[in-house]
Backbone bond lengths (Angstrom), bond angles and torsions (degrees), N, CA, C in turn:
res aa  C-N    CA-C-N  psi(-1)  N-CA   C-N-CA  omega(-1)  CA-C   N-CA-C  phi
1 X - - - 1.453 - - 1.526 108.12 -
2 X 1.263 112.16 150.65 1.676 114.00 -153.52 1.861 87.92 -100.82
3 X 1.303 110.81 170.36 1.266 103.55 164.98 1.544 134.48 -59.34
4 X 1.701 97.12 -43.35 1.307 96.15 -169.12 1.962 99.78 -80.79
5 X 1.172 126.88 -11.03 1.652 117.78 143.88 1.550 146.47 -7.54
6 X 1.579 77.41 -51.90 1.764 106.56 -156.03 1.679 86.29 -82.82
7 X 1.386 131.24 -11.59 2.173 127.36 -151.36 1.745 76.61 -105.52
8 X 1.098 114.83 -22.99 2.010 99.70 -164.95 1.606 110.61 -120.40
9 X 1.411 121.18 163.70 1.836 99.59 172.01 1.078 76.61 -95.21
10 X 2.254 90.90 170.18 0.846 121.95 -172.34 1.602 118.06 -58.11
11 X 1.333 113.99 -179.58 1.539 133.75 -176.12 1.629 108.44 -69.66
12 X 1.731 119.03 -25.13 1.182 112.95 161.09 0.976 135.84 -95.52
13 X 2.001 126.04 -5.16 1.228 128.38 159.10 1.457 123.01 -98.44
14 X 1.604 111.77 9.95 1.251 129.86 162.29 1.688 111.52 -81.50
15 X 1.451 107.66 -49.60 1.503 113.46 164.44 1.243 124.16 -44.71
16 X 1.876 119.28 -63.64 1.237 118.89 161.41 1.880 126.73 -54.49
17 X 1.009 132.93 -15.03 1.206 148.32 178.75 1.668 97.40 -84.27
18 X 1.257 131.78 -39.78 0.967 129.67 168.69 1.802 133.31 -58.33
19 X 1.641 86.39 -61.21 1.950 113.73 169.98 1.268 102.37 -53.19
20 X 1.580 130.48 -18.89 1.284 120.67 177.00 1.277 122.56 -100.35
21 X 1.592 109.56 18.84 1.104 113.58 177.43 1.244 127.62 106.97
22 X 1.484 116.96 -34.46 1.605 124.36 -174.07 1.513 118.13 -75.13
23 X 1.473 109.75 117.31 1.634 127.51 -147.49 1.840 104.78 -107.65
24 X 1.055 105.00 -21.96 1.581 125.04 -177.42 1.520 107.20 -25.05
25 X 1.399 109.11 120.64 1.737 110.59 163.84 1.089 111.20 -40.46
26 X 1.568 119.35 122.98 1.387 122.12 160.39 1.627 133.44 -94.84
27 X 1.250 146.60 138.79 1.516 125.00 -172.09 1.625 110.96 -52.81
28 X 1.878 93.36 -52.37 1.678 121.03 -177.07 1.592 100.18 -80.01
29 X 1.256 106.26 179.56 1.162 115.93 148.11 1.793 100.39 178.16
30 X 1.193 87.62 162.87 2.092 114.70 -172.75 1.559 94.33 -71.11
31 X 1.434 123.74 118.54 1.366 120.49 -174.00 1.250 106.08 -119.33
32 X 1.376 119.47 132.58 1.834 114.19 -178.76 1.645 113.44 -89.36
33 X 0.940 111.05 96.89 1.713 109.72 -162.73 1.585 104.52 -88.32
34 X 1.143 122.47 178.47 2.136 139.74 -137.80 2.136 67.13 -84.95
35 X 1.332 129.36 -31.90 1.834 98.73 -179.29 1.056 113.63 -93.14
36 X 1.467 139.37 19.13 1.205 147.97 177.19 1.106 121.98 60.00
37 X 1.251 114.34 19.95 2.084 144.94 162.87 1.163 93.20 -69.89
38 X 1.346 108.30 141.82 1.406 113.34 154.12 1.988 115.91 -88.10
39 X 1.334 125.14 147.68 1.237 125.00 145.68 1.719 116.54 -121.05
40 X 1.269 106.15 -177.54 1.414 138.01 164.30 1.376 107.63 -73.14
41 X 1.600 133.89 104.21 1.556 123.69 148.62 1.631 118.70 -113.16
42 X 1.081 113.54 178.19 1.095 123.00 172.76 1.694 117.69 -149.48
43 X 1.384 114.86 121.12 1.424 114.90 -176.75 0.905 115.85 77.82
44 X 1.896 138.48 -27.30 1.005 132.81 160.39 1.876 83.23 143.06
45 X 0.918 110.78 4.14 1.793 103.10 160.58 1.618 104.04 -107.27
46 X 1.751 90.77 162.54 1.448 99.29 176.97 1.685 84.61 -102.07
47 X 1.683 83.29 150.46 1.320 118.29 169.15 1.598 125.46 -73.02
48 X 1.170 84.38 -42.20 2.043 107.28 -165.80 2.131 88.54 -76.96
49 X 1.454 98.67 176.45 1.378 96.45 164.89 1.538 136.17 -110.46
50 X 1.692 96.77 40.15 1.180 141.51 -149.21 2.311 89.63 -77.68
51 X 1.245 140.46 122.54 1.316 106.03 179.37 1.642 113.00 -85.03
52 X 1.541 116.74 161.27 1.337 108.08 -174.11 1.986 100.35 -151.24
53 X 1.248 100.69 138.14 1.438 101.37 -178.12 1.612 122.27 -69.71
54 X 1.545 98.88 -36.30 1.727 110.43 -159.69 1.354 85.67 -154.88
55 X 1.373 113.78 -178.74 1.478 127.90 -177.73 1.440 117.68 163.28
56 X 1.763 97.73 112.06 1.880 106.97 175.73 1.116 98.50 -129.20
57 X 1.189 118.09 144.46 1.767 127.97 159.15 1.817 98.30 -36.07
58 X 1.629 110.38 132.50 1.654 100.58 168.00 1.605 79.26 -132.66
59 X 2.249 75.79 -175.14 1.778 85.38 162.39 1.232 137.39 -44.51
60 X 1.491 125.48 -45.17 1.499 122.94 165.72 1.284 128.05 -84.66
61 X 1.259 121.25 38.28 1.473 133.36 135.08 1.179 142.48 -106.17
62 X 1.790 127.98 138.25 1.191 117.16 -160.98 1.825 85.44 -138.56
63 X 1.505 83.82 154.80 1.400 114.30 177.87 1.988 119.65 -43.75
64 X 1.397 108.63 123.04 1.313 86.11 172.02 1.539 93.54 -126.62
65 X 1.386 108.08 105.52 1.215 120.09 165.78 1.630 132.02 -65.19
66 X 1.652 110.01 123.06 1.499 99.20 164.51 1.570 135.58 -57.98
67 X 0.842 97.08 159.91 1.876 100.36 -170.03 1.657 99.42 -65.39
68 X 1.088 130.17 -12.34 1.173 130.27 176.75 1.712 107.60 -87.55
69 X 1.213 115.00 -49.81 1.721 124.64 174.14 1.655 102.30 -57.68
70 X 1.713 130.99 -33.25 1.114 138.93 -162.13 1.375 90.08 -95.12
71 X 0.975 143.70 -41.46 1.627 149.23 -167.55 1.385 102.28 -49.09
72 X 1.568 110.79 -36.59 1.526 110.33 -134.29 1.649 88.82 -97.87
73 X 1.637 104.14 -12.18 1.730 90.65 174.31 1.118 136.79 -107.66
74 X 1.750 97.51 16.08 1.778 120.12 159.26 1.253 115.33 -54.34
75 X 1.264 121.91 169.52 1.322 142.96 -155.67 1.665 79.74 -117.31
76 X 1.028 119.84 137.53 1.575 124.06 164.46 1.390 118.34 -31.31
77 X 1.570 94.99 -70.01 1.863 103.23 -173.85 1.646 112.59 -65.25
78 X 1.711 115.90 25.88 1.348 108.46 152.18 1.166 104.50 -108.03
79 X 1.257 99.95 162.59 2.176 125.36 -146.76 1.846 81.16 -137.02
80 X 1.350 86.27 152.89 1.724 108.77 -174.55 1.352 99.30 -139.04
81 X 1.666 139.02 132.53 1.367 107.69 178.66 1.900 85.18 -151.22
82 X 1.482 110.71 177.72 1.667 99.19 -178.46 1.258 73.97 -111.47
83 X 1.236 119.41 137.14 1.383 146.40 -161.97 2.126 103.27 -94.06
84 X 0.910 125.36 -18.53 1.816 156.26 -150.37 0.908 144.18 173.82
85 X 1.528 125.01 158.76 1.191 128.27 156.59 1.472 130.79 -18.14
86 X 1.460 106.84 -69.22 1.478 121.33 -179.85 1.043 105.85 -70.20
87 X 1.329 146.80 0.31 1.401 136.91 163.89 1.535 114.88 111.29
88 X 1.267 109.39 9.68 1.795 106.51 -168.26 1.197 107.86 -82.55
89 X 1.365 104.71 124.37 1.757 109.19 172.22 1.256 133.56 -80.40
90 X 1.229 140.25 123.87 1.893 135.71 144.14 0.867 110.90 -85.98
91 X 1.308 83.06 151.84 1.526 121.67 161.00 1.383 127.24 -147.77
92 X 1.298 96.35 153.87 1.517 93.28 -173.34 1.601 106.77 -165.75
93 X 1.482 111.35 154.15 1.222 143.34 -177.76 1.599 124.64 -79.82
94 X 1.027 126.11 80.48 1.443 122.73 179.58 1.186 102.74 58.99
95 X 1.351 123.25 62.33 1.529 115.11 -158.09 1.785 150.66 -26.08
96 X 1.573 74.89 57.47 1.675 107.89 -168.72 1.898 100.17 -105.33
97 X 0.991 104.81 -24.28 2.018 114.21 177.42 0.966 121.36 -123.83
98 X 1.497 145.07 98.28 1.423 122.31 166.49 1.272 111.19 -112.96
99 X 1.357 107.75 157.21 1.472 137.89 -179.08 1.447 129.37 -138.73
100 X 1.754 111.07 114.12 1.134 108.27 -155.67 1.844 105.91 -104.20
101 X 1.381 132.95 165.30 1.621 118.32 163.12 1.076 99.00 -145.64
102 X 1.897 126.69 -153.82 1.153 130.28 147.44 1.160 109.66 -128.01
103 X 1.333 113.71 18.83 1.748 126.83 155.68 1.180 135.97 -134.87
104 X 1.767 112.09 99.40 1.030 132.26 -179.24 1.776 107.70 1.08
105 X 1.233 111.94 -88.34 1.365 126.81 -174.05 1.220 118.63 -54.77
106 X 1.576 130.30 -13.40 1.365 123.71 -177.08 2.150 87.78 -106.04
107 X 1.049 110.92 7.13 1.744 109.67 165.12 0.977 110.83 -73.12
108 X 1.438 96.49 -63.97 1.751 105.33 -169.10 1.495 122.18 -79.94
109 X 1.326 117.69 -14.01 0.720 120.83 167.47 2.228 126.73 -85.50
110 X 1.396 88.67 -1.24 1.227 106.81 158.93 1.070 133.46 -105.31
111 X 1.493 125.04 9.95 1.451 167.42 -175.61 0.867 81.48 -98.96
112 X 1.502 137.37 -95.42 1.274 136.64 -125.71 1.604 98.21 -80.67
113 X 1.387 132.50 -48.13 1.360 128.73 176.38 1.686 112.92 -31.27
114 X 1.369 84.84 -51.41 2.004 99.95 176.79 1.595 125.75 -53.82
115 X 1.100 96.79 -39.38 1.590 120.05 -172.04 1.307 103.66 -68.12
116 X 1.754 115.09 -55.45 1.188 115.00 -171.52 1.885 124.79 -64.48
117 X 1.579 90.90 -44.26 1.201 120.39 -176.66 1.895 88.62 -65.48
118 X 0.919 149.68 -61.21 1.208 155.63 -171.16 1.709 106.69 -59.63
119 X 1.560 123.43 -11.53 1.481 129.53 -171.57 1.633 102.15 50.01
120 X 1.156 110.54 60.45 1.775 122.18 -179.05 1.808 85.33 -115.02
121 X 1.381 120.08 -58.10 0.846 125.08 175.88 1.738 131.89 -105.45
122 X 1.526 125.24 118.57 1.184 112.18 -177.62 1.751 116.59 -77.87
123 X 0.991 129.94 144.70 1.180 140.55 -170.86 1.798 112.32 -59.44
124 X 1.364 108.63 -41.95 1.706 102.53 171.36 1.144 127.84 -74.02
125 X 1.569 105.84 -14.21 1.897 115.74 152.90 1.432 106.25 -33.67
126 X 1.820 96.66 -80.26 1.523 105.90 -171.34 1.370 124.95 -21.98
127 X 1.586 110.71 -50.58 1.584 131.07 170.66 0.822 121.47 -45.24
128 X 1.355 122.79 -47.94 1.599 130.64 -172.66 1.460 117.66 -96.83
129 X 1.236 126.81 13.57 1.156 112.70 -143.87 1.716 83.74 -107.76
């Protein structure tokens, strides 16, 4: 996993975060490039040192939100905490759910899958938030 990896969740809880509806401008986002790899761009450059001719957000790209852009579409009464030493995070929901990672953004962003899927959270929140 590359550095700039570790700031967004992955490409499959960015996907599911997507299928559920959540449309929210992202800085990053999961880009399907001419080898059918995904990377990291931003603005319309790649990030990685991946080479690329051109580059627009299309249909097969989805948002990879920072944990800070993902933060903002929690429900208050979710808690974020570094769980250790090594850095592993919880979180948890009215402390009725927890969910642990070792990347910020693939927490909360597994929070939020839960939340929604759970009708804790409605999906045009996410949007607006």
């Amino acid at each position: 996993m590359s550095n700039k990896e570790q700031h967004v969740p992955s490409l499959e809880l960015s996907k599911k975060l997507y299928e559920l509806g959540v449309r929210k401008k992202s800085v990053f986002y999961w880009a399907k490039l001419y080898s059918d790899e995904y990377e990291i761009v931003q603005d319309g450059e790649l990030i990685s040192d991946a080479p690329i001719d051109y580059y627009s957000v299309g249909k097969n790209d989805y948002p990879a939100y920072l944990a800070s852009e993902l933060g903002e579409m929690l429900p208050l009464w979710c808690n974020i905490e570094t769980w250790d030493a090594n850095f592993k995070y919880h979180g948890y929901y009215k402390k009725e759910k927890s969910f642990f990672d070792d990347n910020v953004s693939n927490l909360i962003a597994k929070m939020l899958i839960w939340l929604i899927e759970q009708g804790h959270v409605k999906v045009e929140d996410t949007n607006n938030a």
